[in-house]
N, C-alpha and C positions, 0 to 999 in steps of 0.2 A: 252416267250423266255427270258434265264437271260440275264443280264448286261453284262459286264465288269468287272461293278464293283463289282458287286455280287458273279464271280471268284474271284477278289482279295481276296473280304472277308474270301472265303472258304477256298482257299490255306493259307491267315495269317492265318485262326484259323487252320487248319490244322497242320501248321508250327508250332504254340503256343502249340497244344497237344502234338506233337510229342517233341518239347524240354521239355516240362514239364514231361514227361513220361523219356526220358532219362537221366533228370536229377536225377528224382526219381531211376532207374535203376542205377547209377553207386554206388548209396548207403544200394542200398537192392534188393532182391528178387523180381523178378515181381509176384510171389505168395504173399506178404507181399504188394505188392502196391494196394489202394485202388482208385476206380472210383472217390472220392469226392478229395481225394489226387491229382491226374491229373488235376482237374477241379480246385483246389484250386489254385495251382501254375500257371496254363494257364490263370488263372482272367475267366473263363468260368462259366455257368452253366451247370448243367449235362445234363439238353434235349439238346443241343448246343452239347454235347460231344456221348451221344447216335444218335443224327442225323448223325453221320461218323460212328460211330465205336461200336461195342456188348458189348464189355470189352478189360480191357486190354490186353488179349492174342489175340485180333482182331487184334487189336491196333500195335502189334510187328508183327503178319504175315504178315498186310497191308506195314510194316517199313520195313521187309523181303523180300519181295515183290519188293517193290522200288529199294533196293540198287540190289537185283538179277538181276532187267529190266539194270540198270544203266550199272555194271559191263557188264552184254551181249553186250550193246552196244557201251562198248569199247571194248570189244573180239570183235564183231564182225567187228568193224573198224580195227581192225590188221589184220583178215581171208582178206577182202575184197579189201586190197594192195597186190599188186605184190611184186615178191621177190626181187627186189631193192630196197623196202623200207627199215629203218630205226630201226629194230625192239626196238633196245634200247627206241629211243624215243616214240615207241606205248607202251610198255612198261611201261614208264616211265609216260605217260597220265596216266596211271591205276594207279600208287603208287601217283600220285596228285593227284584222286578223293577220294583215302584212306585216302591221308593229310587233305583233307579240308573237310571230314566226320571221324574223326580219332575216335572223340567220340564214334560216333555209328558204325564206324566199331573194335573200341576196345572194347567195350562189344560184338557185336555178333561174331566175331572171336575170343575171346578170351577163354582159356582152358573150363571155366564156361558155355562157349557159348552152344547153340543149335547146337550138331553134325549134325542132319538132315539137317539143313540149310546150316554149311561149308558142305557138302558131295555135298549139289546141287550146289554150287559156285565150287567144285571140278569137278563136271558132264562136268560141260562148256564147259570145254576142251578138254573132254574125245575124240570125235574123232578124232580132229584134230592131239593130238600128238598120237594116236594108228595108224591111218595112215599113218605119219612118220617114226613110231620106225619098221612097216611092209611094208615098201618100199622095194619093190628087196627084197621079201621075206627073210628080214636081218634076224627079228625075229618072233619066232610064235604069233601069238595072246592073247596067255596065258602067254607067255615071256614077251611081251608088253604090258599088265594090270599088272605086276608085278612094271615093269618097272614105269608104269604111277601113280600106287600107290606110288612109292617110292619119287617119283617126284615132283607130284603133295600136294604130305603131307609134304615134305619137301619147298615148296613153303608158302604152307600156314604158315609153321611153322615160316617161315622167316618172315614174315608179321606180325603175332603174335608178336615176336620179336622186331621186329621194333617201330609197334603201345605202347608195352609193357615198350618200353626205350624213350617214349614221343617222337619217330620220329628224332633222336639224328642225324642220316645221311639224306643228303638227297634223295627226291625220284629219281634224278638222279644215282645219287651212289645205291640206290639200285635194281633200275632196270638192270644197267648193272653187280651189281653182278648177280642176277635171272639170266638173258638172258646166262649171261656164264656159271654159273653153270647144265642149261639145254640144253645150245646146247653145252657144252663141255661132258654131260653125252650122251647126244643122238650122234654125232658124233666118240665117242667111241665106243658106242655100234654096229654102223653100219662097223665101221672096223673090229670089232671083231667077233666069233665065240664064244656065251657059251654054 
């Protein structure tokens, strides 16, 4: 049976790859980054860095992986309140865990980024607002994947943005622009007939 402390250990070196890898990334190609490079910067040896990880393309799914669980689980803390809650402010949790991961989430969201991955951070959402925008058969299903495309890639774009201008507003201010500009789009849409 491990330790305690023997977690700890795994999560610092963990911790230690994972910054050493993304600092490597903000300055080149993760094809151009080498396993002895990661190791070098983390003070590691490489059996130490293969006992986690295959290589470095492990190394970013595992990191992909993480912030995907991370983000679900503040989605899914907004799904799981009643519609009195606060949306701005759940919201607004999500642009503070983007703040205090900006690094790693301004490389993996950013233009350069892996599309398959923003696509699955896009997925998240996908049913929840297509069963909104097909409420009272407002609109069709194929109306409402338009819809969710335009939305949801306009979202990320905002974020992009954000992360891209060093987080220049804050995550209050930009949660409640988000929140209006997609419940001022979807309340439009539900009044109207296209």
């Amino acid at each position: 049976m491990k330790s305690g402390k023997d977690d700890r250990r795994v999560r610092y070196t963990k911790m230690v790859i994972k910054e050493s890898f993304i600092h490597l990334l903000e300055s080149k190609d993760i094809s151009q980054i080498t396993i002895k490079e990661i190791c070098t910067n983390a003070d590691i040896n490489r059996a130490t860095f293969y006992s986690h990880y295959n290589d470095q393309y492990d190394l970013l799914r595992k990191i992909e992986e993480e912030l995907l669980l991370n983000i679900k689980a503040h989605l899914e803390e907004f799904y799981q309140m009643n519609s009195s809650t606060d949306v701005v402010m759940l919201a607004e949790n999500i642009f503070e865990y983007l703040e205090k991961n900006s690094r790693l989430c301004k490389l993996l969201l950013s233009e350069d980024g892996d599309f398959n991955f923003q696509k699955q951070i896009m997925m998240l959402v996908y049913d929840n607002i297509i069963d909104v925008l097909t409420d009272n058969n407002r609109l069709t299903k194929e109306d409402a994947e338009y819809v969710y495309s335009f939305t949801i890639t306009g979202c990320v774009g905002i974020v992009q943005k954000w992360l891209h201008d060093d987080i220049k507003k804050s995550p209050h201010y930009m949660a409640e622009m988000v929140i209006k500009l997609t419940t001022g789009l979807i309340d439009y849409l539900k009044t109207t007939k296209l």
